[in-house]
N, C-alpha and C positions, 0 to 999 in steps of 0.2 A: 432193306437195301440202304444203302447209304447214299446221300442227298450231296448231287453232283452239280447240278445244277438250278438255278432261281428263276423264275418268268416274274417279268413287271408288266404289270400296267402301266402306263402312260399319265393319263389325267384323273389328278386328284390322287394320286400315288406320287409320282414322281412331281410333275409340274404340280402346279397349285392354281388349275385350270376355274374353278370357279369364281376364288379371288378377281381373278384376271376379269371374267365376265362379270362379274359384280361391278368393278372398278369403270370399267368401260360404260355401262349404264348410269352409273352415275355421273361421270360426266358428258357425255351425249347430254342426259336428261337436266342437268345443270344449266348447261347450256339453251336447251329448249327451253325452261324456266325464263331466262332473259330476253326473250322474243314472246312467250305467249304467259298465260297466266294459269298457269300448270305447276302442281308442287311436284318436284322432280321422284319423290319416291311412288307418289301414285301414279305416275308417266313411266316409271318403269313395270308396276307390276300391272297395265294395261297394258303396254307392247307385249311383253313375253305371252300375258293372256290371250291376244289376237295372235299372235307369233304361233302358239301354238295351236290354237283352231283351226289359224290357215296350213299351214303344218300338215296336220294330221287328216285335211280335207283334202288333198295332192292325190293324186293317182300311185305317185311315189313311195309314200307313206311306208307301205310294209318294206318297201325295200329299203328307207332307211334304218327303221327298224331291225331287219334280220343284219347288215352292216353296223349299225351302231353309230349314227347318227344322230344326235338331237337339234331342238330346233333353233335353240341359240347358236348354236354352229354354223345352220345357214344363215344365220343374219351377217355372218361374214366368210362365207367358205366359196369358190369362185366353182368348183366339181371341175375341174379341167383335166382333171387326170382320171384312171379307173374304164375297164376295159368295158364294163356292162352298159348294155343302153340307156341303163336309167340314170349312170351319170351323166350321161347326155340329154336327158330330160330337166335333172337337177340344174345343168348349167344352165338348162334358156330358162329353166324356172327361178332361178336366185334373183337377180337384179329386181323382178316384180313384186319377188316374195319380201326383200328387205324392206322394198319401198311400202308395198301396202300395209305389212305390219308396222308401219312404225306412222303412217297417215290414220287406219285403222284406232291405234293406240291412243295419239289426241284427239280422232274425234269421238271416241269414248267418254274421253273428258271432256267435249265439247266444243272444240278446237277444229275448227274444221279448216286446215291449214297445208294441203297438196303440196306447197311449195316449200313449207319449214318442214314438212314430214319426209321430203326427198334429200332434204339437206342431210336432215339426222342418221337417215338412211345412212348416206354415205360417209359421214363423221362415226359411228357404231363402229367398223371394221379396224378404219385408222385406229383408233380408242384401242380396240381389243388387240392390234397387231402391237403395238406399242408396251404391252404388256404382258412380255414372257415370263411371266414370275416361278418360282422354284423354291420349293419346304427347302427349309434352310440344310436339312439334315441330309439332304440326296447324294450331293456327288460326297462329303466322309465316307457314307454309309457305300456307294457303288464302288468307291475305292478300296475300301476293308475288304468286300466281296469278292471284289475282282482278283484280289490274290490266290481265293480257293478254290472259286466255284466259274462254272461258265452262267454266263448273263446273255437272257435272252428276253428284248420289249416284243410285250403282247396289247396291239391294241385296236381294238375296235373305232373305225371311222374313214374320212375319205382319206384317199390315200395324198392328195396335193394340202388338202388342210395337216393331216398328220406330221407331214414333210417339213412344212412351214411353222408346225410348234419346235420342230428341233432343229432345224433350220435357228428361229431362235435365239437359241440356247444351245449353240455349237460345241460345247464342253463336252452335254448330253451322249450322243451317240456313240463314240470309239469305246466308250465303256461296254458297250453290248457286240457279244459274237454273230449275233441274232436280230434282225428287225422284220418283227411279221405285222403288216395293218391290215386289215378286214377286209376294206375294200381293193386290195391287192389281191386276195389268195381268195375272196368270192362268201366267206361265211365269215362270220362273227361271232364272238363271246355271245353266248355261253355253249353255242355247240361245240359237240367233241371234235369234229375233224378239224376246224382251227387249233386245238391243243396235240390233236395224233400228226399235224403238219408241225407242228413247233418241234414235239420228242423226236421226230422224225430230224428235221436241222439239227439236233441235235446230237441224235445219236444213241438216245437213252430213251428209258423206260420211265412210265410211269412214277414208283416206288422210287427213282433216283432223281424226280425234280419237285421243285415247290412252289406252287403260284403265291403270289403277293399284289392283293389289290384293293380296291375301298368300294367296291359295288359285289354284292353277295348276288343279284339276279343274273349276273355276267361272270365278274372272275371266279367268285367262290363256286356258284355252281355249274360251271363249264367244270374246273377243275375235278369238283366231288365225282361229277359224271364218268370219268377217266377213268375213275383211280387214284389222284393227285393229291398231295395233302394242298393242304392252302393256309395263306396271312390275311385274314382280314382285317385292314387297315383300317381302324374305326376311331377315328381325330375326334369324331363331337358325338359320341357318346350318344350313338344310332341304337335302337331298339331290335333285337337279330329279330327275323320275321317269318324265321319256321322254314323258309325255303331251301335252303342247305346249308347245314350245320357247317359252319368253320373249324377244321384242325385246331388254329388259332387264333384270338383274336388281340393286337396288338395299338399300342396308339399313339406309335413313333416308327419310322426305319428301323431306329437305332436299335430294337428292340428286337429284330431277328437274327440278330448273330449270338446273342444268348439262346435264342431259342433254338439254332440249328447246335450248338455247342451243347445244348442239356442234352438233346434227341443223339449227339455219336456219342456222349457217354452211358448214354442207355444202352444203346446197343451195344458198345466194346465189354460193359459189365456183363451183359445179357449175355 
C-alpha cells in the first residue's frame, strides 16, 4: 500500500525533551551548590535517584506506566487535566513528590536542608518550563511533509503536561491533522488500540501509515504490533535491543523523505 500518512512522537522526536530536562537540572542544582556544599552534577543524579524510588513506590505507579509518564515529568507536571482517578491521585501527590525528592536528593549528600530542598523544589519546574527546546530539523522537515502526507502526534503522557510542551512551542501543532496523548484516549504506547484509534482519526489502514519515534519499547513496538512499518530515530547511536525490529532506522528527520521516496519507487517498479 502506499504510505499516506506519518505518526510522530512528541519527545525526543520532535522536541528535544531530554536536553530540556538536563538543562533544567543543571541549573536548579548550580544554584543549590551556592547555598549548601554539593557539587551540582552529584545533586543531580541523587534527586532523579530518590525521584525515582519515590516514583515507583506511589500507588500510582502502573498507572503512569501504562500512560507513559516518567518520573522527571512529575517533578514538574501539576496532572490537572485527564478524566481517570488517578490523575487525581497524581495531583494531590505532585507538590509532596517534588518536594521530598529533591530534600531526599541532598540529604543523600548529606545536606540535610527541608527549606533549600522546597526552594529547589520549586525553581526545577520554572527551570524546565523555560525550556521548550526543538531539533533544529523539526518544523523544515513537518513542512516538506505536510505537502504530501497527513501528520498525525502520537504521544504518550498527561494530557495538561503534553498541552503545555506545545503550548510552548506554538509553531508545533497546525502542522498536525491529528493530536492523540495517552492520557486523553486512556492507553498508551506501545498498545495497539492507541495506534487502531490514531488509523481510525485517520481514516487509513495500517500498510498506508508510518510511525516515527526514538523509543523502540513504545513507538517501534506498538507500531510492529499493528502491522505499521516504523522510523526509529536513533540520534546517539542506541544498541537495538532485540524487542522489535525497526522497518527503519534513521538519525536525522531529514532522513525519512528519502526513505518514504525509495519505498514509492519500489513499488511503482514493482
Amino acid at each position: 500500500m502506499t504510505v499516506k500518512a506519518i505518526l510522530f512522537d512528541l519527545d525526543d522526536t520532535l522536541l528535544w525533551d531530554d536536553r530540556s530536562v538536563k538543562e533544567a537540572f543543571q541549573a536548579t542544582c548550580e544554584e543549590a551548590a551556592r547555598h549548601a556544599d554539593v557539587n551540582p552534577a552529584e545533586l543531580e543524579a541523587s534527586v532523579r535517584k530518590e525521584a525515582r524510588a519515590l516514583y515507583e513506590a506511589y500507588e500510582t505507579f502502573p498507572f503512569t506506566q501504562h500512560i507513559g509518564i516518567n518520573p522527571f515529568e512529575g517533578l514538574w507536571a501539576n496532572f490537572v487535566e485527564g478524566k481517570q482517578e488517578e490523575f487525581r491521585k497524581l495531583q494531590a501527590l505532585a507538590p509532596g513528590y517534588r518536594k521530598e525528592a529533591w530534600i531526599r536528593g541532598l540529604a543523600a549528600l548529606g545536606v540535610n536542608d527541608p527549606e533549600l530542598g522546597a526552594r529547589l523544589a520549586e525553581q526545577f519546574p520554572a527551570e524546565r518550563r523555560s525550556r521548550p527546546i526543538v531539533y533544529e530539523e523539526t518544523f523544515e522537515v513537518l513542512a516538506e511533509l505536510k505537502k504530501s502526507y497527513k501528520l498525525l502526534l502520537l504521544t504518550n503522557g498527561s494530557p495538561d503536561l503534553q498541552r503545555e510542551k506545545l503550548a510552548g512551542v506554538p509553531e508545533l501543532a497546525p502542522y498536525f491533522d491529528h493530536i492523540v496523548i495517552s492520557g486523553d484516549f486512556g492507553d498508551g504506547k506501545p498498545a495497539v488500540t492507541i495506534f487502531n484509534h490514531a488509523m481510525e482519526l485517520l481514516g487509513l489502514q495500517a500498510g498506508e501509515c508510518v510511525m516515527v519515534g526514538d523509543k523502540l519499547t513504545t513507538d517501534i513496538l506498538g507500531s510492529f504490533r499493528c502491522g505499521m512499518k516504523n522510523m526509529w530515530i536513533n540520534r546517539h547511536g542506541m544498541l537495538f535491543n532485540g524487542e522489535a525490529e525497526p522497518t527503519f532506522e534513521i538519525t536525522s528527520l531529514r532522513d525519512i523523505r528519502g526513505i518514504l521516496e525509495a519505498e514509492r519507487e519500489v513499488q511503482i517498479s514493482g
